[in-house]
N, C-alpha and C positions, 0 to 999 in steps of 0.2 A: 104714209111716208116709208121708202124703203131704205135700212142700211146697208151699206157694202160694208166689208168689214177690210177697209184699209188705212193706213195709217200716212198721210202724208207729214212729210219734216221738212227742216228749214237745213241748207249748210252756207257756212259764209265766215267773211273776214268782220271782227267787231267794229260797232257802229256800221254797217251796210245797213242797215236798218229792213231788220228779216222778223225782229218784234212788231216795228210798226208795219208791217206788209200784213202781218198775221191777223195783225186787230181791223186792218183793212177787209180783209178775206174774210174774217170772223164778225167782227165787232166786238172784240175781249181781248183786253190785253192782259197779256200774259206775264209780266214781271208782277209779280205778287209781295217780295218782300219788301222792307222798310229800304234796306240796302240799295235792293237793282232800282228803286224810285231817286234815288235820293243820289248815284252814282252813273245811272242812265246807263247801265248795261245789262243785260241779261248773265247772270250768276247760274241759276238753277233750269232744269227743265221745265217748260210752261207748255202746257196742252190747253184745246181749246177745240169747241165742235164746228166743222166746216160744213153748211148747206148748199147743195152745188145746184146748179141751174135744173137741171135734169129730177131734181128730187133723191137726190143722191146724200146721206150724209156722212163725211166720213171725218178723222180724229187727227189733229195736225198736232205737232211737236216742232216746241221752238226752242231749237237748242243755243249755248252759249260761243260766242264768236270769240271772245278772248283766251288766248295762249293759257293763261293761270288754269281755266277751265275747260281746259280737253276733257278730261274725266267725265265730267258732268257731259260733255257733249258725246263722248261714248258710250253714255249709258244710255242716250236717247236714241243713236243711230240704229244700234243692231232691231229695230221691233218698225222700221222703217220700213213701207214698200215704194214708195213717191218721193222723190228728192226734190224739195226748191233749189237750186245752188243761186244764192241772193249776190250781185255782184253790183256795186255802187259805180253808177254812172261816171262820178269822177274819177275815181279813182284805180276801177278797174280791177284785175286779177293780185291779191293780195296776200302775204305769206302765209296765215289761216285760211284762207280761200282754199291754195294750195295744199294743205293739209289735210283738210276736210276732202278736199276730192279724193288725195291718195288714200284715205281712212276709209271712203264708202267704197274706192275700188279695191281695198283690201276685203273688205267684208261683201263685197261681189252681190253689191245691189246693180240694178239693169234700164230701172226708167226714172229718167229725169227732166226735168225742164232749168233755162237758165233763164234767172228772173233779174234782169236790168231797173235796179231803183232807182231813185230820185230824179229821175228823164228831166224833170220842171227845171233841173238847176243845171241843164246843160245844155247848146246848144243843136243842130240837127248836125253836123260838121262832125263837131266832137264824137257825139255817139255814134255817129256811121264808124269814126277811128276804133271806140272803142268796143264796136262788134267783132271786127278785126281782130285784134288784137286777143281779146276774150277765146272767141272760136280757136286762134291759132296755140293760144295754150293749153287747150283743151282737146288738142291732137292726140288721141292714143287712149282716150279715158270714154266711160261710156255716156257722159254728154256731149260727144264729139259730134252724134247728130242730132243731139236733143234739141224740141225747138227753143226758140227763144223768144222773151216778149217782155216789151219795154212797161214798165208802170212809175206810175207818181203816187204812193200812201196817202199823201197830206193831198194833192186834187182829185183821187180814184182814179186816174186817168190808167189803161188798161184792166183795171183788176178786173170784170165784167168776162176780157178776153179772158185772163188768166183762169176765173173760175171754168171757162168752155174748156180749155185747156186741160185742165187738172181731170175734167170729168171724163174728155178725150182718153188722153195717158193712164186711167188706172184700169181701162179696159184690157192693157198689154201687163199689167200688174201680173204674177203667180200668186195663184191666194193660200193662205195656210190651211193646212187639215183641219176643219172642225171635228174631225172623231181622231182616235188614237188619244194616248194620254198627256194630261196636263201639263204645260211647259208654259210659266209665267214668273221674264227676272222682275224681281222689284226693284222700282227705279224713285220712290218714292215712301216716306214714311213720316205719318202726322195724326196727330191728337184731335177728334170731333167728340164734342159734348155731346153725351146720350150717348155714343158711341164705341170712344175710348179709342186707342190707336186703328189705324187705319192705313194699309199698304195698296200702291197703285202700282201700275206694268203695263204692258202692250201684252197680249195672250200669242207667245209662239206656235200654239196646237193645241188641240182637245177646246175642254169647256166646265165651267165653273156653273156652279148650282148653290144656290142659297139650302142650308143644311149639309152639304158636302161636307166629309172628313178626306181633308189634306194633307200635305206634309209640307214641312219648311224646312228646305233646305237650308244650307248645309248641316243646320242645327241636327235634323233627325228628329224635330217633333211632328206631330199632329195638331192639327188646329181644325177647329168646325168652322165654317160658313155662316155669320151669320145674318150679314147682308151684303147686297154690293150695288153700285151703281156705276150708271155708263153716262158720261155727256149729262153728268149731274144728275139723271130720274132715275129712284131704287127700281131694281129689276130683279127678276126672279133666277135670271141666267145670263151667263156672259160669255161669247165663242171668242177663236182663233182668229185676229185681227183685231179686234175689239181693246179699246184700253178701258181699264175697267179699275175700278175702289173698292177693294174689300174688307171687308169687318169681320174678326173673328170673337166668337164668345169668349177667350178666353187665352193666352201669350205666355209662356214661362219662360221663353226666350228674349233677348233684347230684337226688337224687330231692327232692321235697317237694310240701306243702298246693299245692293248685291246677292241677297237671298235669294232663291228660286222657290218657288210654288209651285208642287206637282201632286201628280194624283199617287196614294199611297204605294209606296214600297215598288216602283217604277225606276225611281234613276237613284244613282250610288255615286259616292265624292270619290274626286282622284288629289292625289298630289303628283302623280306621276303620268305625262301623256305624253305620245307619238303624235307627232307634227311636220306637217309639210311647212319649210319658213321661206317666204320671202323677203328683200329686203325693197326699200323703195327705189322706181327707176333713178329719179333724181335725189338719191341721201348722199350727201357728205360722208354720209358714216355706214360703217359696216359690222357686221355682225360676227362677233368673237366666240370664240367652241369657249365653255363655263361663265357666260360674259352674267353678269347679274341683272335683272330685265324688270319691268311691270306687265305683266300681262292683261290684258283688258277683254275680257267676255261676258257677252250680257252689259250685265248692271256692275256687275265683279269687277274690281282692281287687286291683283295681287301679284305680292315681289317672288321671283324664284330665279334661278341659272337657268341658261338655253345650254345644252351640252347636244354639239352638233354631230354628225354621225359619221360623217366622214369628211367634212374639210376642215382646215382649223380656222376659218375667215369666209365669210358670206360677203359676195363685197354689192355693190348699188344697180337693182335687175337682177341679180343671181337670186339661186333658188335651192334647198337642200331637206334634205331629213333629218330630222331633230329628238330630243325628250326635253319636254320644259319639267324640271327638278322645282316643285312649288313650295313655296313656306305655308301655306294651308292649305285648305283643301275646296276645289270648284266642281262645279257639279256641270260635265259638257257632256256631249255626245257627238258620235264619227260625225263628221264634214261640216259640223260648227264652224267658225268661222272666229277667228278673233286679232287682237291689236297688239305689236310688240311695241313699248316704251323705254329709250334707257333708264336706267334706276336716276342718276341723278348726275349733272341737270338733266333733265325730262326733256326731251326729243322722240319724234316717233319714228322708228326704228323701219319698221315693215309690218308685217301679220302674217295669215297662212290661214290654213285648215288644221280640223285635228285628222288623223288618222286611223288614232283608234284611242279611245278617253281610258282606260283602263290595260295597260300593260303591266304585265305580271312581274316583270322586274327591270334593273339598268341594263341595255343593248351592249354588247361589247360592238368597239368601233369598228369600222374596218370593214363589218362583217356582210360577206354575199349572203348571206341566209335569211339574214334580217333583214337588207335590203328588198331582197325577192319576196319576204314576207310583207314589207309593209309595201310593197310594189301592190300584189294583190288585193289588200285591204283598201286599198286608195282610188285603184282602178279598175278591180274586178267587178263581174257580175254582181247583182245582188247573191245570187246563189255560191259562188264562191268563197262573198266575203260571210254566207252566213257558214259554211265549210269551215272555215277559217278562224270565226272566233268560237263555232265549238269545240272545235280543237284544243284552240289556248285557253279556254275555261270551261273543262269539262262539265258535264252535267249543267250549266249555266241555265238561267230562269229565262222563257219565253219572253218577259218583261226587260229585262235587261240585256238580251240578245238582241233586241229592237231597236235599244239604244244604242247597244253596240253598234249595230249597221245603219244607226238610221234610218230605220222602216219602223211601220204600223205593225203589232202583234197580227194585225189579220192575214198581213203579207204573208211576216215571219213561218207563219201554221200553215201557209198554203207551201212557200218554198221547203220548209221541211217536209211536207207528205208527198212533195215532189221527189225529193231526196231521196225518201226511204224507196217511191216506188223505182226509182234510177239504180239503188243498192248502193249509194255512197252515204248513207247513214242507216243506219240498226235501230229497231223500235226493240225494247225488250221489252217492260211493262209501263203504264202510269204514263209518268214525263222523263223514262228513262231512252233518251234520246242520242245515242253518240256514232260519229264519221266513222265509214268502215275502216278506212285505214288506220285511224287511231286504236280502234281495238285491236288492227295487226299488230301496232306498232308496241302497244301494252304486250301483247299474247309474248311479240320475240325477246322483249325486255323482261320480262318477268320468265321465261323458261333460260334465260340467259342469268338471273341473279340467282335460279335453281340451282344451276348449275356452280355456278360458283359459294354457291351453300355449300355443299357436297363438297367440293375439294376441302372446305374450311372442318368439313365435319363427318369424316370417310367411314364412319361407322354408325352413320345415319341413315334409313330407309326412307324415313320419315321428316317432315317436317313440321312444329307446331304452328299454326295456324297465327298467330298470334307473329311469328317474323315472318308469313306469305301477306300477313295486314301491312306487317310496317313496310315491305319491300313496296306491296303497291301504293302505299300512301306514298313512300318517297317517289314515285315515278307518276306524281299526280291525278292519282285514281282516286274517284270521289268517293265517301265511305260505305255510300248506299250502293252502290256497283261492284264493293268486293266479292260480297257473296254471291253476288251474280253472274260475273265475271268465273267464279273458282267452278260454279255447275254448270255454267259453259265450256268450260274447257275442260272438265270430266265427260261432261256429255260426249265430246270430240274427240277423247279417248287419250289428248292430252295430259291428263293426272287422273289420282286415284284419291278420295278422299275414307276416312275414316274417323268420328266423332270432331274431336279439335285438332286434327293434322291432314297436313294433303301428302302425295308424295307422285313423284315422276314417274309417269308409266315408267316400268320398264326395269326401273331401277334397280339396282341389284349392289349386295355387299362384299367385295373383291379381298378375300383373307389370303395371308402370305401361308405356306405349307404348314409353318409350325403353328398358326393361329388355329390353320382348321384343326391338327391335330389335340390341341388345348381343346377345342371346341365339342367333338368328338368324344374326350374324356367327360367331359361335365357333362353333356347329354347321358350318356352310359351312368351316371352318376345318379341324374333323375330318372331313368328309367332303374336301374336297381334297388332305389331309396326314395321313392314319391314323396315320402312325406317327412322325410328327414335328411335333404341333399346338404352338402357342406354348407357352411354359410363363407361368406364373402372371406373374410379372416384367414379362415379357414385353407379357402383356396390358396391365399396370400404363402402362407405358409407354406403349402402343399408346392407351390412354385417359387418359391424364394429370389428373389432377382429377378422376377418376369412380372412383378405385381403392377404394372403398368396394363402389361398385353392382358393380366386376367380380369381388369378393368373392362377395356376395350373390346374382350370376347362376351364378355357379359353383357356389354351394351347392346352386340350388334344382336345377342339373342333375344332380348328386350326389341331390340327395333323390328325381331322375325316377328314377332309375338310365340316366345318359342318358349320363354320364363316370362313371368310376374314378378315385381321386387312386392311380398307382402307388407315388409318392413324396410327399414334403412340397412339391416344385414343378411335379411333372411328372402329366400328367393326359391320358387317352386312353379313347375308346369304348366303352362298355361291348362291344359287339360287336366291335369292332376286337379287347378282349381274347380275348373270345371264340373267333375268326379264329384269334389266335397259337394258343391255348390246342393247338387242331383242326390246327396245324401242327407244333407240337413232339412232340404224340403221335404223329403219323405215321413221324416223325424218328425219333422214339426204335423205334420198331414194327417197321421199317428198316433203323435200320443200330447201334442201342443209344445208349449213354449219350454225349451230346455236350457242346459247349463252349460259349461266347458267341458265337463267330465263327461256329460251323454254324448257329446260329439268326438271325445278325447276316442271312448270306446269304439264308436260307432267308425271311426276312421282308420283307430289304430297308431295312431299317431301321440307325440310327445305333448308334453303339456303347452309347451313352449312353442312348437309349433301349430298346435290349436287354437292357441290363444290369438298368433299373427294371424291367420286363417279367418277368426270370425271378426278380428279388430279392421281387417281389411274390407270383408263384409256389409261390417257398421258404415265405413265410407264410402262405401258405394253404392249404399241406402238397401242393399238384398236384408240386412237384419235389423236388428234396433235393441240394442240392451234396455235392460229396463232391472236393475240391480243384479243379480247375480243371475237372471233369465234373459231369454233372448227370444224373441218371435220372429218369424220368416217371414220379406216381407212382400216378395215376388221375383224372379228370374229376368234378368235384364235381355 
């Protein structure tokens, strides 16, 4: 026996009897609780396995026809590729009829059939009217040429056709990926002896394996595999189309309606998405900029604001750009498809697409940028739109890029190495992967916040490494691309680095006449007095009223590397230290480990400045006290 992996569903007004067509079709009926026996309607979603003439078998869904339970009938739609739309001989095109169709043409299903019940109770008169009539409401929607075919549940009378029918129509079906990664909502969740809970779904992509480690969305756990079955017989694997029961060894979460099932560390929750919104051609009602909504994807129901982008009213056929503001968190991907509800009373509003499930923050309105941005995310090439979100999430994971765009990681690795060999993206190493123009766009912002370092700080050559981190972190540079980023742009001749500081080519310290001539003196100072130049105080004094500027000239000799601060007051040559440095090794080479006084001698120098001298030493690991001796411990 061969499976297709398609999912045929029922849509209809309650009571059209789209249960009893199923059990027709099937021979299993599908209202399973105490309630929908005992109440004669369909509550819950009921599956059941279709055997089709052909040898064909494939998985039908019978969703719920009454108003109370759209929900439930939205959790069945979206995993749909075959639409029944069940339409009762009496009585014809019916408010939920209507609903249902605008709901499957919101979520942009393509093949349908319209299926004419209870023919037995109506005359040939009547039904020729009510072909009519059906057809003419069904202008503009995508059963407008679907075929149509009359049945009776209770005499069989057509279902025979209807099965030809069905096996017909799922040959024009798109089938899902079976490879790429796991996307299955749950639409189902129950308690089997030996078992223990137990979740079901329609498989949006990829493929489940008995032993698989999962994740359960939104929760962010792991769950093992540890059996599953399809059309009731345990199997070893379950694909993309397939509705399938899974058992896991083991649950820390509360399982339920709306979860997704994906393959590990693959898709990430939003509360915040870019959407394309439509509203319905025929709604009364329109859709308001902050208006409070249900959103419905997948298997998910959840409340948040529409904050529209640029009008303040969506009105019945219009169409606009959006962010739905969520109260928790859904787990979608670009060009998903989902259902707008008012909050309360519940009416369905419209739907849309998303645009891009993950935006980095709230859109200001108004805005052409944003617009042009979500222009191209919506409608661009694949390559474009992968352009595009690595942009907005630098460094982003080959896994999550996928999602972003809605393509298979195989795609994604091929349009990247298209990329790089085009020169619109840069391989550095690894998976360090970023748009050339993004790294222009870093290079001219980060020599631009240089630059205004410097004006904040005019007697700095240098900059510590540690505010070139936080500049690039604030202008959304990822942290493993700092350092790679700073030896690239040294390489280019762009900066200059030196241990924990970078500094601007080029740069230079701009002193007013009287600074140089301060400046001037205190050099004259260490070169007369190497090992015993003024100390800081000192200077102070020595310029009384200027102890700012002798601040300031000291620093920038500091920034030349022209002095060394040994201590908090005491300050000497950078090559004076040098000098010592070349004299204590010798000592030590010599005659071994010595004191303050052998070096006091040996340099000529005061005790006090001996002492800063090897203290400085010590921290910069060239010596190592060890009580009143000291060992050499190498030249940096």
């Amino acid at each position: 026996m061969r499976v297709d992996f398609v999912i045929v569903g029922t849509a209809g007004h309650i009571d059209h009897g789209k249960t009893a067509l199923v059990k027709a079709l099937t021979g299993m009926d599908t209202d399973r609780t105490r309630e929908e026996k005992e109440r004669g309607i369909s509550i819950e979603l009921g599956f059941a396995p279709l055997l089709l003439p052909n040898g064909q078998l494939v998985g039908m869904v019978d969703v719920p026809g009454h108003e109370r339970f759209i929900r439930n009938m939205l959790a069945g739609a979206g995993g749909m590729d075959l639409i029944l739309l069940v339409v009762d001989a009496r009585e014809g095109m019916m408010p939920q009829t209507r609903e249902h169709v605008d709901i499957l043409q919101m979520l942009e299903l393509h093949v349908g059939i319209v299926v004419i019940t209870k023919v037995d109770l109506v005359d040939d008169e009547w039904l020729e009217l009510m072909h009519e009539e059906i057809r003419s409401q069904l202008v503009g929607t995508f059963f407008e040429h679907s075929p149509m075919v009359d049945v009776s549940s209770l005499t069989l009378y057509g279902i025979d056709t209807l099965r030809t029918m069905i096996a017909d129509a799922i040959t024009h079906v798109e089938t899902k990926s079976i490879t790429g990664n796991l996307r299955m909502p749950i639409d189902r969740v129950f308690t089997v002896s030996g078992f223990g809970q137990v979740v079901t779904g329609t498989i949006w992509r990829g493929q489940i394996h008995v032993g698989d480690t999962l994740e359960l969305m939104p929760a962010n756990e792991q769950v093992r595999v540890r059996s599953i079955q399809v059309h009731g017989e345990q199997v070893q694997q379950a694909m993309a189309g397939q509705r399938a029961a899974v058992a896991f060894t083991s649950v820390r979460n509360e399982l339920k309606r709306g979860m997704m099932l994906a393959t590990l560390h693959t898709l990430s929750t939003s509360r915040l998405i870019d959407v394309r919104v439509q509203v319905l051609r025929n709604s009364p009602f329109s859709i308001k900029h902050r208006m409070r909504i249900r959103f419905y994807h997948g298997t998910s129901e959840v409340i948040g604001r529409i904050l529209l982008l640029r009008e303040q009213e969506i009105q019945a056929g219009e169409e606009g750009l959006a962010q739905l503001m969520l109260e928790q968190p859904v787990v979608v991907e670009t060009r998903d498809h989902f259902i707008i509800r008012s909050f309360s009373p519940m009416y369905t509003l419209g739907g849309g697409s998303v645009v891009d499930a993950h935006p980095s923050r709230l859109h200001r309105r108004h805005s052409d940028a944003v617009f042009e941005q979500l222009s191209r995310r919506e409608g661009g090439s694949i390559n474009e739109r992968v352009l595009d979100a690595m942009s907005e999430t630098p460094g982003v994971l080959l896994a999550n890029l996928a999602s972003a765009v809605s393509a298979t990681i195989e795609e994604i690795v091929a349009v990247r190495d298209e990329l790089v060999l085009a020169g619109d993206v840069v391989h550095y190493s690894g998976d360090l992967y970023f748009p050339t123009l993004l790294i222009a766009r870093w290079s001219r912002e980060f020599m631009v916040a240089v630059d205004l370092y410097y004006e904040k700080n005019t007697y700095d050559l240098w900059m510590p490494k540690s505010v070139a981190y936080q500049l690039l972190k604030g202008m959304g540079v990822p942290a493993k691309m700092v350092e790679v980023l700073l030896a690239a742009w040294t390489d280019q001749g762009l900066l200059e680095q030196d241990a924990e500081r970078v500094q601007k080519r080029g740069r230079h310290i701009v002193l007013t006449a009287e600074e140089q001539q301060l400046q001037s003196a205190i050099v004259e100072e260490l070169v007369n007095h190497p090992f015993s130049p003024p100390t800081v105080q000192e200077l102070e004094k020595m310029y009384k009223g200027k102890e700012k500027m002798v601040r300031q000239v000291l620093h920038a000799l500091v920034q030349a590397d022209v002095i060394i601060f040994v201590s908090q007051d005491l300050f000497l040559g950078r090559s004076v230290l040098q000098d010592a440095e070349g004299v204590v090794q010798r000592f030590f080479e010599e005659k071994g480990p010595f004191t303050v006084a052998d070096v006091r001698d040996q340099l000529g120098a005061s005790r006090k400045y001996t002492v800063a001298v090897l203290e400085y030493f010590d921290r910069q690991k060239k010596t190592r006290r060890n009580g009143d001796v000291r060992v050499f411990l190498g030249r940096s």
